[in-house]
PDB file of the backbone (N, CA, C, O) and the ligand in Angstrom, with CONECT records:
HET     ZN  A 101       1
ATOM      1  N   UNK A   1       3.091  -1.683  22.524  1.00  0.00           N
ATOM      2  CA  UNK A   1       2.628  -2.080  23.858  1.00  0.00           C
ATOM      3  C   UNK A   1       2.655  -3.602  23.973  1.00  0.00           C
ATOM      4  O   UNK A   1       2.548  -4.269  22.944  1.00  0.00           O
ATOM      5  N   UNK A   2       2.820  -4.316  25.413  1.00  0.00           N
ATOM      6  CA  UNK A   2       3.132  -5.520  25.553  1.00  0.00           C
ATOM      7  C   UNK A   2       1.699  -6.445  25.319  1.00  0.00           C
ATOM      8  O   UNK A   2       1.261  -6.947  26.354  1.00  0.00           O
ATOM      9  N   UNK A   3       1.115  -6.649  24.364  1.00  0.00           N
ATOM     10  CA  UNK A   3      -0.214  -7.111  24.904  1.00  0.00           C
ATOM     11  C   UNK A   3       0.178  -8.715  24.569  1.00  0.00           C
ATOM     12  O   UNK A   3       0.767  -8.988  23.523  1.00  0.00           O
ATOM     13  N   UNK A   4      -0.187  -9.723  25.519  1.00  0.00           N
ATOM     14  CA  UNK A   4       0.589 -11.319  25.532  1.00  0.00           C
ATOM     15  C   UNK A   4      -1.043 -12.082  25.259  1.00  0.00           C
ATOM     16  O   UNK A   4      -2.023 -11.438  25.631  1.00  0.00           O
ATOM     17  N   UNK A   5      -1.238 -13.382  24.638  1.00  0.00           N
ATOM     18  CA  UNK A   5      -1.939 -13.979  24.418  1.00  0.00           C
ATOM     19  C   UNK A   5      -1.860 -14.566  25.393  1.00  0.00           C
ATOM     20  O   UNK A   5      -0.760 -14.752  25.914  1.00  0.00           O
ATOM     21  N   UNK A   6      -3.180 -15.107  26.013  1.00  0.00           N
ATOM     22  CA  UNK A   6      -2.997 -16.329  27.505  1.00  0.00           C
ATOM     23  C   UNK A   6      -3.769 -16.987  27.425  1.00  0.00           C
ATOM     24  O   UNK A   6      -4.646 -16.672  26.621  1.00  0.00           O
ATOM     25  N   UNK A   7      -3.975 -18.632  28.393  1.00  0.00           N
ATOM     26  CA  UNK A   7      -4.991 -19.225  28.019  1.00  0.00           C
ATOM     27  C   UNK A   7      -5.123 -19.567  29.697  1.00  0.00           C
ATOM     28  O   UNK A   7      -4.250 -19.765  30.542  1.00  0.00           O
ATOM     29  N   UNK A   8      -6.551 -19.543  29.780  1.00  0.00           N
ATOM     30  CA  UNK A   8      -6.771 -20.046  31.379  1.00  0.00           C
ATOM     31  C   UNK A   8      -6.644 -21.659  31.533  1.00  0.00           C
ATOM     32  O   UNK A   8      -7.367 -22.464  30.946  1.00  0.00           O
ATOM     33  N   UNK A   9      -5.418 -22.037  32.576  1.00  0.00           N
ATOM     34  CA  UNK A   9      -5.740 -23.359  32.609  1.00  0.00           C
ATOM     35  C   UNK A   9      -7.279 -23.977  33.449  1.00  0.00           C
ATOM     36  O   UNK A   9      -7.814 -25.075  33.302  1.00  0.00           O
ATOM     37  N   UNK A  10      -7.610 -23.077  34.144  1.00  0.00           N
ATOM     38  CA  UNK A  10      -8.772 -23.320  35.276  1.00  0.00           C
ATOM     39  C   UNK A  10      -9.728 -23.976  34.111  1.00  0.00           C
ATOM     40  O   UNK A  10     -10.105 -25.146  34.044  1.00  0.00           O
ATOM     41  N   UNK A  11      -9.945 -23.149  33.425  1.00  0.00           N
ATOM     42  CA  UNK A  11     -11.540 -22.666  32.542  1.00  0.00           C
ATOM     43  C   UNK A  11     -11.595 -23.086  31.327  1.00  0.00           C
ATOM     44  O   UNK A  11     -12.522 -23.585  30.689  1.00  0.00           O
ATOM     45  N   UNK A  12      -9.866 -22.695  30.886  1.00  0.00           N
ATOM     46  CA  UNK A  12     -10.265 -22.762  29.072  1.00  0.00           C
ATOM     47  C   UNK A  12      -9.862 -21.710  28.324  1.00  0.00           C
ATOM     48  O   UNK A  12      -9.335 -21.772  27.213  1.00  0.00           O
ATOM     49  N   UNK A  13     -10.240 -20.291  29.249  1.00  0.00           N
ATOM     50  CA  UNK A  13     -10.765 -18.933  28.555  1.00  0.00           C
ATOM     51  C   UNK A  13      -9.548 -18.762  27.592  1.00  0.00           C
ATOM     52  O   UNK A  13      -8.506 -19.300  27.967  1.00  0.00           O
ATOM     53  N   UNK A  14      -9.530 -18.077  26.383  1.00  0.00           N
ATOM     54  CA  UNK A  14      -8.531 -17.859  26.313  1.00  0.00           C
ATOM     55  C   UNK A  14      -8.204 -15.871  25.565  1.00  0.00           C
ATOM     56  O   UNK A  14      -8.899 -15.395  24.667  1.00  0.00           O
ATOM     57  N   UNK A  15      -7.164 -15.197  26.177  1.00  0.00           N
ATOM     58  CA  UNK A  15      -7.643 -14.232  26.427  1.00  0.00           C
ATOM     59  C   UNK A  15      -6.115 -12.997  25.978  1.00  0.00           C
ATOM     60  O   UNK A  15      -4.968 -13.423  26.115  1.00  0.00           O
ATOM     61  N   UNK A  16      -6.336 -11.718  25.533  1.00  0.00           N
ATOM     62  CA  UNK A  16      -5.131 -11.003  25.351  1.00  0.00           C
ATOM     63  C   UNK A  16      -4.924  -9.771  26.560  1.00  0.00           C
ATOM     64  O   UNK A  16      -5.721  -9.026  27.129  1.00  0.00           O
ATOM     65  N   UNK A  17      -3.957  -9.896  26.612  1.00  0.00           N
ATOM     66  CA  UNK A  17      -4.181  -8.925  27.874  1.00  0.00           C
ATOM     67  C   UNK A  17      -3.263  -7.907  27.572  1.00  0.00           C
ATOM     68  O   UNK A  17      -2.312  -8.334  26.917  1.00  0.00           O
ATOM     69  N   UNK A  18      -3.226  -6.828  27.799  1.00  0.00           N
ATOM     70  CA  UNK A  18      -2.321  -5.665  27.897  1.00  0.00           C
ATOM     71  C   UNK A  18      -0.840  -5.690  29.291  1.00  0.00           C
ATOM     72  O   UNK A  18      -1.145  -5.172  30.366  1.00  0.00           O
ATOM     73  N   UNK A  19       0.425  -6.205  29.176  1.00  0.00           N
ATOM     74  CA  UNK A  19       0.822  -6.473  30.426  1.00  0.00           C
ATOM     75  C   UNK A  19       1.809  -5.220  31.070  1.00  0.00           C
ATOM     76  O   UNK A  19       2.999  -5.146  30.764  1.00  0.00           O
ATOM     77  N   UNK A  20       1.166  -4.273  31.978  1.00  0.00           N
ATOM     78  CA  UNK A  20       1.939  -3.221  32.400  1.00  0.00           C
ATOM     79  C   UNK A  20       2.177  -3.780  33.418  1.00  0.00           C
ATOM     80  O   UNK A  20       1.607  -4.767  33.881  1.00  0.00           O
ATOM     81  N   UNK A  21       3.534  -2.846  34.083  1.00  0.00           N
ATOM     82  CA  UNK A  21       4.163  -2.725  35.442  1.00  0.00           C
ATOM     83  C   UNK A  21       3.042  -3.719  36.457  1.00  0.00           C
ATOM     84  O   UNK A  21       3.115  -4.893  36.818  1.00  0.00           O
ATOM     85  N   UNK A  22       2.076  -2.705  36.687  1.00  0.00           N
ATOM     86  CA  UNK A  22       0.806  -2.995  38.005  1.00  0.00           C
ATOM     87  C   UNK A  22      -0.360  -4.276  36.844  1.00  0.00           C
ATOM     88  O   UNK A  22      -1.582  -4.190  36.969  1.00  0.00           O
ATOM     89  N   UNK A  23      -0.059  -4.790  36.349  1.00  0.00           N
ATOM     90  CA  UNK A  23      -1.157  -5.818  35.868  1.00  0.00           C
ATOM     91  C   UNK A  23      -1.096  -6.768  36.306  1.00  0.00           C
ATOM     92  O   UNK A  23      -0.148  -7.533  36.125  1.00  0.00           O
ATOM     93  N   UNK A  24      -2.069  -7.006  37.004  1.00  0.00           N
ATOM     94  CA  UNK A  24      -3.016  -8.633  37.309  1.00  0.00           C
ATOM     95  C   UNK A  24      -3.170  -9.539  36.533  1.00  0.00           C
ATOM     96  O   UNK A  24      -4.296  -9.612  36.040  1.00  0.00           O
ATOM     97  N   UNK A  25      -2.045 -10.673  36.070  1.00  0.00           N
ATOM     98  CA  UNK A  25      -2.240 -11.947  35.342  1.00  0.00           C
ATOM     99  C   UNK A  25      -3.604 -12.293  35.878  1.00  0.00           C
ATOM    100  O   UNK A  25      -3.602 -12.810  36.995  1.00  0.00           O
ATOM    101  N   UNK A  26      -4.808 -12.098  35.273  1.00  0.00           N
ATOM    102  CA  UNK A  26      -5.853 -12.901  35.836  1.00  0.00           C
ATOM    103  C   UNK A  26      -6.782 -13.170  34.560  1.00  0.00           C
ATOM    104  O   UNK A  26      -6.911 -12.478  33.550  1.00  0.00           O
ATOM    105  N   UNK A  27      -7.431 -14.465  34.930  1.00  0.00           N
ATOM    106  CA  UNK A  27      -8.383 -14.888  33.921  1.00  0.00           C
ATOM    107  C   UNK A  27      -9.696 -14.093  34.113  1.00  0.00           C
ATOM    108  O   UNK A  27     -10.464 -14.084  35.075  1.00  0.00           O
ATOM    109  N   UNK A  28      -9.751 -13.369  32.829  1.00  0.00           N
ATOM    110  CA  UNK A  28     -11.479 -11.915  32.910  1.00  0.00           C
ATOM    111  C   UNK A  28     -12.554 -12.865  33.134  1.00  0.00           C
ATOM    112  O   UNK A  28     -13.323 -12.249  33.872  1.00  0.00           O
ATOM    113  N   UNK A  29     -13.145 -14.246  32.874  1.00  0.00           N
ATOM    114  CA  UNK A  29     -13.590 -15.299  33.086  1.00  0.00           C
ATOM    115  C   UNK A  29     -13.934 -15.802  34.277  1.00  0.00           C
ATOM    116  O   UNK A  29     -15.135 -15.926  34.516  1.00  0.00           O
ATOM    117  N   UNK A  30     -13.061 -16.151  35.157  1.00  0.00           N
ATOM    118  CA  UNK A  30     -12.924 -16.989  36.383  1.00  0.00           C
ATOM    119  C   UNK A  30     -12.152 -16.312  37.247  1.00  0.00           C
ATOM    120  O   UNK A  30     -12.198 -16.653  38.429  1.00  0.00           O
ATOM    121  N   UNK A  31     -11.460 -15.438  36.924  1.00  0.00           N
ATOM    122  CA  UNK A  31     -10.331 -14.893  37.888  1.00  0.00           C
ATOM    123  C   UNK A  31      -9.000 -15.622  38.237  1.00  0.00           C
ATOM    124  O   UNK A  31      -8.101 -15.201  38.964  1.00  0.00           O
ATOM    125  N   UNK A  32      -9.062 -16.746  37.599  1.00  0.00           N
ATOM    126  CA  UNK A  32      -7.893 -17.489  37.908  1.00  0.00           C
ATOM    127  C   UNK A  32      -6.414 -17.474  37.906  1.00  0.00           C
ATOM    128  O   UNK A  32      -6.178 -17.530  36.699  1.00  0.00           O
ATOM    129  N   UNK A  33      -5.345 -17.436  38.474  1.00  0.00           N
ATOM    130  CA  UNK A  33      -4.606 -16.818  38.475  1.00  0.00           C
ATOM    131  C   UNK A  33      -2.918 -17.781  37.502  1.00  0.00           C
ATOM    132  O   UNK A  33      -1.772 -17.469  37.181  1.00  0.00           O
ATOM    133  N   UNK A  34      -3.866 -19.054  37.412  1.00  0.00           N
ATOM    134  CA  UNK A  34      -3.358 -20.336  36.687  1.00  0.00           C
ATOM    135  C   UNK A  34      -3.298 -20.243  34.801  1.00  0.00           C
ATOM    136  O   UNK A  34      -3.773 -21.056  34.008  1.00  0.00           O
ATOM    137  N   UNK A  35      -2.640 -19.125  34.542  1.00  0.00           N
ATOM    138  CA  UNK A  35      -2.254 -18.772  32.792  1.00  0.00           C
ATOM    139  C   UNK A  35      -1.126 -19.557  32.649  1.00  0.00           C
ATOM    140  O   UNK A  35      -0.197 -20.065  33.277  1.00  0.00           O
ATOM    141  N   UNK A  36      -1.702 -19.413  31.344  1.00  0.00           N
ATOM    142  CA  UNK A  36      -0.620 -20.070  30.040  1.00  0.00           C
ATOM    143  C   UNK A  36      -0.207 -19.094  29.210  1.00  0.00           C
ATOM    144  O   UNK A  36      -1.155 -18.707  28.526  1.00  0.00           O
ATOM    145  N   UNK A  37       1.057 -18.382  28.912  1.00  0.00           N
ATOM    146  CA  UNK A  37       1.155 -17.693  27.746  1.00  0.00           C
ATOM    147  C   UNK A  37       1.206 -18.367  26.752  1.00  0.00           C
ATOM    148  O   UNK A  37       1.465 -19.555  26.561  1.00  0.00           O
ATOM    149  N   UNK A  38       0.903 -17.423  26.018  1.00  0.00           N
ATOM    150  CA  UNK A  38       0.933 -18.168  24.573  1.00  0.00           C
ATOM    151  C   UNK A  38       2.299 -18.159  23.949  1.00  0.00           C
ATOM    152  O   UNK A  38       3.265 -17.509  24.348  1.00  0.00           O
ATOM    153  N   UNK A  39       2.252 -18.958  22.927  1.00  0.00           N
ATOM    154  CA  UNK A  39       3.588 -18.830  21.822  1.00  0.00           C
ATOM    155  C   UNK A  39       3.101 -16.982  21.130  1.00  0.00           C
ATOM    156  O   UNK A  39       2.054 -16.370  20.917  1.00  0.00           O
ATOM    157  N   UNK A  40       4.524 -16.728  21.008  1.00  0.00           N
ATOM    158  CA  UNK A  40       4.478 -14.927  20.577  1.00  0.00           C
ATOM    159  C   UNK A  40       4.550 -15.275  18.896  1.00  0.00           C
ATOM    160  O   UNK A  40       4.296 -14.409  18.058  1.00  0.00           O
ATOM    161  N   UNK A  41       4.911 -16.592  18.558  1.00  0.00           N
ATOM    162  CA  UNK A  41       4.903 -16.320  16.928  1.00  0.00           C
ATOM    163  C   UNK A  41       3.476 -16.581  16.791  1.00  0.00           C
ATOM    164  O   UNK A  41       3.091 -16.061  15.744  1.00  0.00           O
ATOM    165  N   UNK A  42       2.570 -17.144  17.385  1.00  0.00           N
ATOM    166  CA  UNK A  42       1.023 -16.956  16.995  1.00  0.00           C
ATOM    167  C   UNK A  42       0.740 -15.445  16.666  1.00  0.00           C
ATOM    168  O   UNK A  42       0.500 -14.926  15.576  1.00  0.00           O
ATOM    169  N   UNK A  43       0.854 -14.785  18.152  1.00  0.00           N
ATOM    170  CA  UNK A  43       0.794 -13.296  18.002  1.00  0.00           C
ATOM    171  C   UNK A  43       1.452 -12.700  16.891  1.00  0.00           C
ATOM    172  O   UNK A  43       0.910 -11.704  16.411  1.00  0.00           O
ATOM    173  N   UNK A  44       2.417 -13.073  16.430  1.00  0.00           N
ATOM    174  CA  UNK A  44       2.739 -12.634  15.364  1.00  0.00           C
ATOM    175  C   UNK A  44       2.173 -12.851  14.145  1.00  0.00           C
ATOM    176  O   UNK A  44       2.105 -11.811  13.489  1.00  0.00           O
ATOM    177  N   UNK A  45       1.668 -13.980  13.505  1.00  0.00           N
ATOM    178  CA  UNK A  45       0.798 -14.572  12.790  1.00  0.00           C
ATOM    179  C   UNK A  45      -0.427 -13.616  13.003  1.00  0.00           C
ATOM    180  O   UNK A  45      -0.625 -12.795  12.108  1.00  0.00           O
ATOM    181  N   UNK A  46      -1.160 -13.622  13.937  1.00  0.00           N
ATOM    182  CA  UNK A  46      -2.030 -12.931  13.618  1.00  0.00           C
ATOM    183  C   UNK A  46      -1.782 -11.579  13.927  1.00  0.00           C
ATOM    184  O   UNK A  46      -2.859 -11.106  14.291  1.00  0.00           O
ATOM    185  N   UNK A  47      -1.181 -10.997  13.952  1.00  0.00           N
ATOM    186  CA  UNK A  47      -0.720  -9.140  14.044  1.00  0.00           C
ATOM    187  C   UNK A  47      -0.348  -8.915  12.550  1.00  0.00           C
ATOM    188  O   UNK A  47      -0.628  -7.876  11.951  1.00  0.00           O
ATOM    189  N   UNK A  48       0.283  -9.934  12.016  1.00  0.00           N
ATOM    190  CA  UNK A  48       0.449  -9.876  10.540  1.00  0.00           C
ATOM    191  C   UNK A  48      -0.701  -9.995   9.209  1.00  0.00           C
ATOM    192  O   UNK A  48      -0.753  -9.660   8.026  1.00  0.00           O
ATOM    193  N   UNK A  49      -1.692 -10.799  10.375  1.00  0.00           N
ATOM    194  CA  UNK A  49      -2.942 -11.037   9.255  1.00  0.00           C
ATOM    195  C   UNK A  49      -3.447  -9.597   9.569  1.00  0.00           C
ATOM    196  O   UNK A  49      -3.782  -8.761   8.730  1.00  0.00           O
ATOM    197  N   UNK A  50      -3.445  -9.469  10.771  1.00  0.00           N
ATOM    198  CA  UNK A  50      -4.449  -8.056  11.181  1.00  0.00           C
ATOM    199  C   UNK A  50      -4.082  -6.928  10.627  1.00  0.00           C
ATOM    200  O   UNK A  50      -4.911  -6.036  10.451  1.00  0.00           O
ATOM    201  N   UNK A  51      -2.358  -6.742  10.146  1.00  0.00           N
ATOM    202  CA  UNK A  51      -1.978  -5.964   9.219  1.00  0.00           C
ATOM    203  C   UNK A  51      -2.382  -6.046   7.858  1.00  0.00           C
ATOM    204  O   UNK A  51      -2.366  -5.118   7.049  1.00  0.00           O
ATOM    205  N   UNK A  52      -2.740  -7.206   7.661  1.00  0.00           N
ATOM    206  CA  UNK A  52      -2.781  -7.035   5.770  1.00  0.00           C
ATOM    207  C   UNK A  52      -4.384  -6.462   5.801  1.00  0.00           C
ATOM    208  O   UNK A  52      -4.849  -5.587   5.072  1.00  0.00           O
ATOM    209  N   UNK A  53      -5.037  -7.173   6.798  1.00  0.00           N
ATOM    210  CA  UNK A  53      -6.766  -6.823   6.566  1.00  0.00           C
ATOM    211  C   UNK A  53      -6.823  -5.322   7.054  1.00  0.00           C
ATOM    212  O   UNK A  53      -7.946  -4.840   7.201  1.00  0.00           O
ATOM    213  N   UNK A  54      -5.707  -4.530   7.322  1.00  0.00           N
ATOM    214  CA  UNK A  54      -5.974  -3.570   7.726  1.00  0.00           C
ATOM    215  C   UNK A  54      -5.576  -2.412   6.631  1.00  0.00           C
ATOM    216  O   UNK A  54      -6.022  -1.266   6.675  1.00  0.00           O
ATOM    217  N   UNK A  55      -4.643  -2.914   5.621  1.00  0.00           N
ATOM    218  CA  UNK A  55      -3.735  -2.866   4.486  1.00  0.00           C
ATOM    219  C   UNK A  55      -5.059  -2.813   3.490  1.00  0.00           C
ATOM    220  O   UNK A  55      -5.217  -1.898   2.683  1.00  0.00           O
ATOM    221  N   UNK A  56      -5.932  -3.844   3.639  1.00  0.00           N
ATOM    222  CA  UNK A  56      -7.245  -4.064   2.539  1.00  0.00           C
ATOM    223  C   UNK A  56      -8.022  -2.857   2.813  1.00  0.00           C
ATOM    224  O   UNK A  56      -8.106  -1.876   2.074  1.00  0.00           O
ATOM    225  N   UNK A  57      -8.565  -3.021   3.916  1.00  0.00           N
ATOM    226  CA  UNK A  57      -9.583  -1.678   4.434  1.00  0.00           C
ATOM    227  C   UNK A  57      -8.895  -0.261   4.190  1.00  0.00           C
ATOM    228  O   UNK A  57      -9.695   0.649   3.968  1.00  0.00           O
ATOM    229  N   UNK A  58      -7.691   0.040   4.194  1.00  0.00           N
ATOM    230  CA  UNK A  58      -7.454   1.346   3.853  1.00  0.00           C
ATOM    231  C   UNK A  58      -7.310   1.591   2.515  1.00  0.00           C
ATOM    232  O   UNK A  58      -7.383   2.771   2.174  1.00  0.00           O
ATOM    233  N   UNK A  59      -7.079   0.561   1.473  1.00  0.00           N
ATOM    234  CA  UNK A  59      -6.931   0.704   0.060  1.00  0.00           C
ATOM    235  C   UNK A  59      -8.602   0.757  -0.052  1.00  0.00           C
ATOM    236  O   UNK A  59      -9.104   1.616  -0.777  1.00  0.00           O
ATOM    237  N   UNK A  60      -9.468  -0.202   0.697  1.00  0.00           N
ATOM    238  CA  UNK A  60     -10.911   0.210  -0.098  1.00  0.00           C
ATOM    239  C   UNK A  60     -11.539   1.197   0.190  1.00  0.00           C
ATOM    240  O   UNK A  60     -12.609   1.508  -0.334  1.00  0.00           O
ATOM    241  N   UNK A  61     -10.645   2.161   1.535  1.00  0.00           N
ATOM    242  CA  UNK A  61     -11.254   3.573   2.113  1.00  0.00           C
ATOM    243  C   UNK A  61     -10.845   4.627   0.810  1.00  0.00           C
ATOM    244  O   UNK A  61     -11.476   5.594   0.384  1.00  0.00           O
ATOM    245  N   UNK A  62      -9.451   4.012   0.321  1.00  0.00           N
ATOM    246  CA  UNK A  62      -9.090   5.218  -0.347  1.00  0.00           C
ATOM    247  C   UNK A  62      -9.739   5.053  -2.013  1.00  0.00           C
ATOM    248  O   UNK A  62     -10.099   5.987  -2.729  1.00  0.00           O
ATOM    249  N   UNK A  63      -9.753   3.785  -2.309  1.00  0.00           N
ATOM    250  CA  UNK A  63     -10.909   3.635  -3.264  1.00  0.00           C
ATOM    251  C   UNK A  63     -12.062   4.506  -3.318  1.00  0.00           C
ATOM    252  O   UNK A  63     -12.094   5.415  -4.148  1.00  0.00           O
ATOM    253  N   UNK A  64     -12.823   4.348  -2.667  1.00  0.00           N
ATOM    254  CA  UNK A  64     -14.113   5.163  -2.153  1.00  0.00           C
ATOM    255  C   UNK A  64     -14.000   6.177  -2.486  1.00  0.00           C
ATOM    256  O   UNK A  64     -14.440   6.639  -3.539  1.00  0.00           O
ATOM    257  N   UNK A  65     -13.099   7.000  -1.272  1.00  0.00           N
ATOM    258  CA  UNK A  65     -12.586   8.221  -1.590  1.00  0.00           C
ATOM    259  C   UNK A  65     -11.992   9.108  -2.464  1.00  0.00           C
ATOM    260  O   UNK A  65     -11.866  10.316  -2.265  1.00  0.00           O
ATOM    261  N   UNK A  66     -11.376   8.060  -4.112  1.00  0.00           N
ATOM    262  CA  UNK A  66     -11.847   8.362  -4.776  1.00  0.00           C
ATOM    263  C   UNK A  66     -12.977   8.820  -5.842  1.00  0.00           C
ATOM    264  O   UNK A  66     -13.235   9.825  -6.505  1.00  0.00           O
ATOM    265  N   UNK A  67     -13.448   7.668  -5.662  1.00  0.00           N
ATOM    266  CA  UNK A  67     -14.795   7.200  -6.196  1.00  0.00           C
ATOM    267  C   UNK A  67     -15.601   8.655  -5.912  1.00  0.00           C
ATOM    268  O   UNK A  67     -16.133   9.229  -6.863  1.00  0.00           O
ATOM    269  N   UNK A  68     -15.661   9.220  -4.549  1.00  0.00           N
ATOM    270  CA  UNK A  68     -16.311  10.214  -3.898  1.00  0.00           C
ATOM    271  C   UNK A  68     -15.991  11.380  -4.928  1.00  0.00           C
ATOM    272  O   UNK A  68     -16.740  12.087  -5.601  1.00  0.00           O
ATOM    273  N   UNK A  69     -14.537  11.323  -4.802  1.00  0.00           N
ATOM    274  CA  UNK A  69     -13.682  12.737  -5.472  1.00  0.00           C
ATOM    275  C   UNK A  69     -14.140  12.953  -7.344  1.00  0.00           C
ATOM    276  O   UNK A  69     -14.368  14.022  -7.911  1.00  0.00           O
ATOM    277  N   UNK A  70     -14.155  11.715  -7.881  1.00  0.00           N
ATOM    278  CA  UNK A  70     -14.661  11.400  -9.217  1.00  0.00           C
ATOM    279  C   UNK A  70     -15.775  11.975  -9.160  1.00  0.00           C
ATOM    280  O   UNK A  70     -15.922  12.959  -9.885  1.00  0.00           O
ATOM    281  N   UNK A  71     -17.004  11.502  -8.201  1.00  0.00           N
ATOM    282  CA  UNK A  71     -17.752  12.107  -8.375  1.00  0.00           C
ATOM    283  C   UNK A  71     -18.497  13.871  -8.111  1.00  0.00           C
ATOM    284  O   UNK A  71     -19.439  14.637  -8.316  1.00  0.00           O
ATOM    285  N   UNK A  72     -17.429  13.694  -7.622  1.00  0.00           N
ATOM    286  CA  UNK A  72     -17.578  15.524  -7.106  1.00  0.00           C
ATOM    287  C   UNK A  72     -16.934  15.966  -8.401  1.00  0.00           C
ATOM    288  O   UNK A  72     -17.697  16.580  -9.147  1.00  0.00           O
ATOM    289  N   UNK A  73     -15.750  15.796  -8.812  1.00  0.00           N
ATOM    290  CA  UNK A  73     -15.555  16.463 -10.273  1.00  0.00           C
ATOM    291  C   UNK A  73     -16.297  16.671 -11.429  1.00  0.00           C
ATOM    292  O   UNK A  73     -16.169  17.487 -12.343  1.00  0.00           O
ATOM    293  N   UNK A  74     -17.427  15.417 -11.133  1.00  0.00           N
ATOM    294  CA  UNK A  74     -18.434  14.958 -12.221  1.00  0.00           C
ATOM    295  C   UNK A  74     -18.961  16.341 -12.214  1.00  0.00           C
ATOM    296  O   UNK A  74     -18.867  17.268 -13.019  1.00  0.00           O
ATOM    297  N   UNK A  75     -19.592  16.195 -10.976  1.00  0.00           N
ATOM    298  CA  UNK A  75     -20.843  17.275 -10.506  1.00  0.00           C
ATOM    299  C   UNK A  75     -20.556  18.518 -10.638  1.00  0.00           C
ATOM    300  O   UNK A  75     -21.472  19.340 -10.643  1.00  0.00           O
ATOM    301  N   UNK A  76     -19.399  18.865 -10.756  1.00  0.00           N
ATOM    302  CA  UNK A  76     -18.610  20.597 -10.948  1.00  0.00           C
ATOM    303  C   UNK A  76     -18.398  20.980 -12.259  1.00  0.00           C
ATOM    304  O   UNK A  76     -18.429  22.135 -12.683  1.00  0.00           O
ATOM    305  N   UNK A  77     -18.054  19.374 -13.257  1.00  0.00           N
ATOM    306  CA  UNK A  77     -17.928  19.657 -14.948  1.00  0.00           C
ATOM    307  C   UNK A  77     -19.437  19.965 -14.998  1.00  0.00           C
ATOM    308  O   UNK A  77     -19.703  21.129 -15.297  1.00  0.00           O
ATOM    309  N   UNK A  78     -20.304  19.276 -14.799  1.00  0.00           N
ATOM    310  CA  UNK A  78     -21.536  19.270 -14.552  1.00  0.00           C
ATOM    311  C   UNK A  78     -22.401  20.778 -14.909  1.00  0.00           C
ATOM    312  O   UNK A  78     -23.299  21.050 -15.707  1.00  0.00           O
ATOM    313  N   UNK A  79     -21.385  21.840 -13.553  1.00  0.00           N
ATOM    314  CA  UNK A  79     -22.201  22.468 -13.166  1.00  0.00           C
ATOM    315  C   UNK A  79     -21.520  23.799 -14.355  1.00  0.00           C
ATOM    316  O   UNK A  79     -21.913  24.884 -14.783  1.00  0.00           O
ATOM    317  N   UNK A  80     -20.389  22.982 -14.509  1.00  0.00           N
ATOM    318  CA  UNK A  80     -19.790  24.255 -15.456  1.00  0.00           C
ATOM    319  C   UNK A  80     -20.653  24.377 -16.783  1.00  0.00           C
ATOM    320  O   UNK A  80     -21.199  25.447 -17.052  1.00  0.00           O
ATOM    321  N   UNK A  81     -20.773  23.246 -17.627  1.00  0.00           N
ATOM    322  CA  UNK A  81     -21.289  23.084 -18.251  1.00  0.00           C
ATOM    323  C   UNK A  81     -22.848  23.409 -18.682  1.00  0.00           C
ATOM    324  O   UNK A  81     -23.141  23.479 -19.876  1.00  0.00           O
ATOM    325  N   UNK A  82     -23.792  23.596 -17.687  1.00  0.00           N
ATOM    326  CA  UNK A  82     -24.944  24.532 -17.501  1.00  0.00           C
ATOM    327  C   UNK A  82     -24.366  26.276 -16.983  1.00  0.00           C
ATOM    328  O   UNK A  82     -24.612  27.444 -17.282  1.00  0.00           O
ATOM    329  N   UNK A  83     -23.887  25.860 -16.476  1.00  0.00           N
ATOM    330  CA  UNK A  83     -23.542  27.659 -16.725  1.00  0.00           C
ATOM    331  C   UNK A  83     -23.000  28.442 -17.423  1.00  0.00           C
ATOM    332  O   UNK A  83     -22.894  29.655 -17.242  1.00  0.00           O
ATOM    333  N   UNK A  84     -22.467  27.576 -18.599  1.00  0.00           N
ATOM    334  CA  UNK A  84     -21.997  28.406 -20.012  1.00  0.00           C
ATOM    335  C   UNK A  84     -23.285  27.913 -21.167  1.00  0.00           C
ATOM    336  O   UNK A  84     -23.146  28.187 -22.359  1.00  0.00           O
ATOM    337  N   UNK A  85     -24.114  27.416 -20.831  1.00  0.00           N
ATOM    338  CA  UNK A  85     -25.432  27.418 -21.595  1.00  0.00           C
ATOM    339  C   UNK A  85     -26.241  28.700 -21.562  1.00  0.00           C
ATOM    340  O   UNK A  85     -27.316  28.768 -22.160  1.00  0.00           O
TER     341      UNK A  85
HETATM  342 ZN    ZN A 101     -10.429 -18.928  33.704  1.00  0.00          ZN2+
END
């Protein structure tokens, strides 16, 4: 999806917008209709950071989720182990 970085010249704001067919270049701020796009290799820069931190969070989900699974195996050797007592 097209989403463009902008900066309000009125105000300052500076803001990402989603840009379809029917969208209103407008500042969510002031309403101003006076944008700046941004440079797209920023956006890229940060779509790339937002990928790696997103790259981190799913390796420490699946960490966990081991961690979880380890411990459920624990708890089943566990349970085997009292029931052949
Ligand atoms: Zn503004």
């Amino acid at each position: 999806m097209p989403i463009y970085d902008y900066a309000c010249r009125r105000c300052g704001e500076m803001f990402e917008l989603l840009v379809l067919k029917n969208t209103v270049l407008e500042c969510p701020s002031c309403h101003g209709k006076d944008l700046e796009q941004q440079l797209v290799t920023d956006f890229a820069v940060s779509s790339e950071s937002t990928r790696q931190s997103h790259l981190q969070k799913a390796r420490e989900r699946h960490k966990n989720s081991k961690d979880v699974k380890d411990k459920r195996v624990a708890e089943a050797e566990e349970i085997r182990e009292h029931a052949q007592e």
